[in-house]
Structures are given as C-alpha cells and as structure tokens.
N, C-alpha and C positions, 0 to 999 in steps of 0.2 A: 743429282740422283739419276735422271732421266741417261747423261752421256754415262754413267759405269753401270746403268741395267744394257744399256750398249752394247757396249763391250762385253759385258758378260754374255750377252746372248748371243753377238757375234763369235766368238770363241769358242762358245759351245758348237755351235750348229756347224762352223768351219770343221771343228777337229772331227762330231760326227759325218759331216760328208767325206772326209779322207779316211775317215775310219772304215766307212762303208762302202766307198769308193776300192781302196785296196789297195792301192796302186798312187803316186805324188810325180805327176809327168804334170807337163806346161798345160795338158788340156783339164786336166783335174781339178788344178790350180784357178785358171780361171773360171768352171764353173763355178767352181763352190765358191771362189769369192764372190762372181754372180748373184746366184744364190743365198748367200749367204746376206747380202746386202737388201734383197729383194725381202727375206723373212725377215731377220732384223729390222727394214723400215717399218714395215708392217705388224711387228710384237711391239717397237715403240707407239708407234698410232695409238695402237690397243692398251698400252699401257697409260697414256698419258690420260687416255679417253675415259677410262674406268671411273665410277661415279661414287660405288657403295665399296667402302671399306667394314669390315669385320672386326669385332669384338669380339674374343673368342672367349670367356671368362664365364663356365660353367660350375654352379653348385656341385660338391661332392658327390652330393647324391644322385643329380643326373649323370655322372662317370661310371656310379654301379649299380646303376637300379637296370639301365639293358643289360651289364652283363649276366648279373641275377635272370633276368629277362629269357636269357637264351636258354637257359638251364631248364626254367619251369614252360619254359615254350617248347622246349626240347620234348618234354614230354607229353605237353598237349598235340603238338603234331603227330607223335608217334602215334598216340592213341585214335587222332584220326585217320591216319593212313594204315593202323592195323584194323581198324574197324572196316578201310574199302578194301581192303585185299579181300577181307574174311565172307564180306557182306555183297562187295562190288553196289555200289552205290549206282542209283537209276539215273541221276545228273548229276551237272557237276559239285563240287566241292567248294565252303567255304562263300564268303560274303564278302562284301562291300558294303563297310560302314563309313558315319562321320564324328568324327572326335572334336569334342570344342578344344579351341585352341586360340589364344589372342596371338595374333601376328606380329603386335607393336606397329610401331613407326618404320620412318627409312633409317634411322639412327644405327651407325654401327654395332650398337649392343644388340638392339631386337635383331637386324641383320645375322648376328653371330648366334643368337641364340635359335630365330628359325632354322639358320643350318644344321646346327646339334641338333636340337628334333627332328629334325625330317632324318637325319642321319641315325639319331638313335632310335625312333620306332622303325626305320629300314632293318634295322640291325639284325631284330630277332627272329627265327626261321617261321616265326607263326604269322607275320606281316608285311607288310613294306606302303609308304606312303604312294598313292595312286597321284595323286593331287592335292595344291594347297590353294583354292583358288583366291584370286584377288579382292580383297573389299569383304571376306566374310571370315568371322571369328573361327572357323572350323579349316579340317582335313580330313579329306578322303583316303580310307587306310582300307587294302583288303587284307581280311583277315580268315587261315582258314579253318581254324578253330573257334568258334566263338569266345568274348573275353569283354566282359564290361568294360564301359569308357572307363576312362582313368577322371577324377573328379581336378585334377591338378590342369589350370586351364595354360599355365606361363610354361608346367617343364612336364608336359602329357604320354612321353615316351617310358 
C-alpha cells in the first residue's frame, strides 16, 4: 500500500511541477525530481504516521435535515439582516452558543460521525461550529439568528 500511495504521489506532483514549470529542459528535470522526492518522502511519513481512520456512515436523516437547514436558515438570516439594514443595530449581531453533543470515543465511527457534524451544523448560512472542545459533551456554535439546541445529542446538526 505504502510503495503505490508512492508512486501515485510521486507522479502527480512530478507531472504538476512540469505542468507549471512550462518548459521540460535538463534543469526542470532535475528539480522536480528533487522535489519531487523531497514531497513524496514527506506525504509517505504522513501517511504512514496517521492514527485515526474515518467511518463515514451517516443516517439519512443527517444527509437532509442541513440541507432543509439552509432553506429555513436562509430565511432566518434574511430576516436578520433586513431587520440591521432598516434598524442599524447598536452592536454587534448574533451569539455564541453551546450545543450538547456526545463526541464518542477515538473509534473510527465516532471520528466519522464528529466530522459530519461539525461539517453539517458548518453548512447552514445561520451558523458554523466555533469549537469542539476536548473532554466535554458539547460544541461551541455561533449562531446569528437565534435557534434552540437541537435535543438530538449523537447527530445535533
């Protein structure tokens, strides 16, 4: 596995450097294989080195409840940013809140699944996660419309 992520990476990055390079003269040549050698050892390092693998394997429902999401945030936002235009607000806008939310383990499924959440409460124009911190059941989300937690602690996006 390790020599054909290799290779593959070697070949990309080669062909990108003559791509961007312009020009396939003896000096081109050997940088990029340089180069080319010098990334390469260093994406295998990285690669060997990686710890937490991903389980990507989300319920339906977290697939269309963000993009439901963007629609009905679509118009909580509107309505607050027509409300500053009209009004011009005296500070600024919108909160920081915290959403419970169980993290799991280091297990690739909880791994896969906190990526989906932070990526699907990211998603919708009325939020985006601030912070997930370590060791506590919750996430820091600003939001600038207000919007009750969600009671759903495993899929809260």
């Amino acid at each position: 596995m390790d020599g054909l992520f290799a290779a593959g990476v070697s070949c990309a990055l080669f062909g990108l450097y003559l791509l961007f390079a312009g020009t396939v003269g003896a000096t081109e040549l050997g940088a990029g294989l340089a180069a080319t050698a010098l990334v390469t050892g260093l994406a295998t390092v990285v690669h060997r080195g990686r710890t937490r693998r991903l389980r990507l394997v989300p319920p339906a429902r977290v697939l269309l409840r963000p993009l439901l999401g963007v629609i009905t945030d679509s118009g909580r936002v509107g309505t607050v940013l027509l409300r500053a235009v009209l009004r011009r607000p005296a500070g600024q806008a919108g909160q920081v809140v915290r959403q419970s939310f169980r993290q799991g383990g280091e297990n690739p499924a909880d791994a896969g699944r906190r990526g989906i959440v932070v990526l699907a409460a990211s998603l919708a124009p009325n939020g985006y996660v601030l912070h997930v911190p370590a060791g506590e059941d919750a996430m820091v989300l600003h939001r600038l419309a207000p919007v009750p937690p969600s009671p759903d602690r495993d899929w809260p996006a």
